[in-house]
N, C-alpha and C positions, 0 to 999 in steps of 0.2 A: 318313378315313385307311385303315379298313380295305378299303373300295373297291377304291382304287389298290392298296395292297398283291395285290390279287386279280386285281387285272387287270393287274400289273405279269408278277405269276405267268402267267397264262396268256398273257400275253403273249413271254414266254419260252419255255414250251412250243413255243407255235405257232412260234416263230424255229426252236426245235430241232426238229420236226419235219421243217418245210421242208426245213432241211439235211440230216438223216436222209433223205428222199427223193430229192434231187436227188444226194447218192450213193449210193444205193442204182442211178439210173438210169444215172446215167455209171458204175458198176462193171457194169450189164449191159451199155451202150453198147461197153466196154471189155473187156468179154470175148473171151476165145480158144477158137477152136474148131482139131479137129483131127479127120481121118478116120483113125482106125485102121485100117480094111481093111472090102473089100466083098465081097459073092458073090451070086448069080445064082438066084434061088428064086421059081416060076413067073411066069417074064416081068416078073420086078419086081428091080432089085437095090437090096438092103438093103445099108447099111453101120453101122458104130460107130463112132460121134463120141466125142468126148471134149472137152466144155467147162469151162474151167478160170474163174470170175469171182470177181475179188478184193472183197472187202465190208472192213467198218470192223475187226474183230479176225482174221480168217482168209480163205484162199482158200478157196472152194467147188468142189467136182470133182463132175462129175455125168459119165456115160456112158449115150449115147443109143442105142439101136438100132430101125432103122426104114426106109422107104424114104426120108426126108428127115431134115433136122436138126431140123426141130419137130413130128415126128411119130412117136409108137411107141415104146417102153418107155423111160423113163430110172430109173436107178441114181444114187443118192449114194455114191461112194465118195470113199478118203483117200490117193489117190495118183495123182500127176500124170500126164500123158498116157506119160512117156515110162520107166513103169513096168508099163505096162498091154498085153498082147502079147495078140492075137486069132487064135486058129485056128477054120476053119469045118471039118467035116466033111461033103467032097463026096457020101457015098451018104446018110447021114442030114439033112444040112444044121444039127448040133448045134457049135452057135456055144458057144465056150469062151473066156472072157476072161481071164487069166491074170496078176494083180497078185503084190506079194510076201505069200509066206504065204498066198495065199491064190487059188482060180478059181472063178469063177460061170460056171456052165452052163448056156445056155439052149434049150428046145428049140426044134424050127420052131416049132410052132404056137402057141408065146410070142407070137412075135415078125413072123409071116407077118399080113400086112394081108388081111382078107376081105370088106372093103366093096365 
């Protein structure tokens, strides 16, 4: 009896699991990407994404910057793409992200790929 009681349990687990993953994959699958703005820093242009993916209690915001969408710094923040306002500065190339309350400043050599 106590067997099945234990593999009843784990059995359940492993159900809940599953399901924990496969949306975890369809809320990546289902994500939203957005480019903020880009700018032109030696022969490479970088831009700021902003991907918004929904999970089981909250949206997740992350803000990328880089020469692609999956490469080059990303940021957690808590505020949707259309919160989020991006100025670069052309003699220094200091990319400024601008949310409410609050801006991250990033400099070139953050964020400039040197591979």
């Amino acid at each position: 009896m106590k067997y099945q009681i234990v593999v009843g349990v784990l059995a359940v687990i492993g159900v809940l699991a599953m399901v924990f993953a496969a949306c975890r994959v369809a809320a990546t699958v289902m994500s939203t990407q957005v480019v903020l703005g880009c700018s032109q820093q030696n022969n490479t242009e970088y831009c700021v994404y902003h991907r918004a993916t929904w999970g089981l209690l909250a949206t997740e915001y992350e803000i990328l910057v880089g020469p692609s969408p999956d490469r080059g710094l990303v940021y957690s923040v808590p505020y949707p793409a259309h919160d989020a306002h991006v100025t670069w500065a052309a003699d220094t190339a200091l990319l400024t992200i601008e949310m409410p309350g609050t801006a991250l400043t990033i400099e070139a050599a953050e964020y400039i790929d040197t591979r």
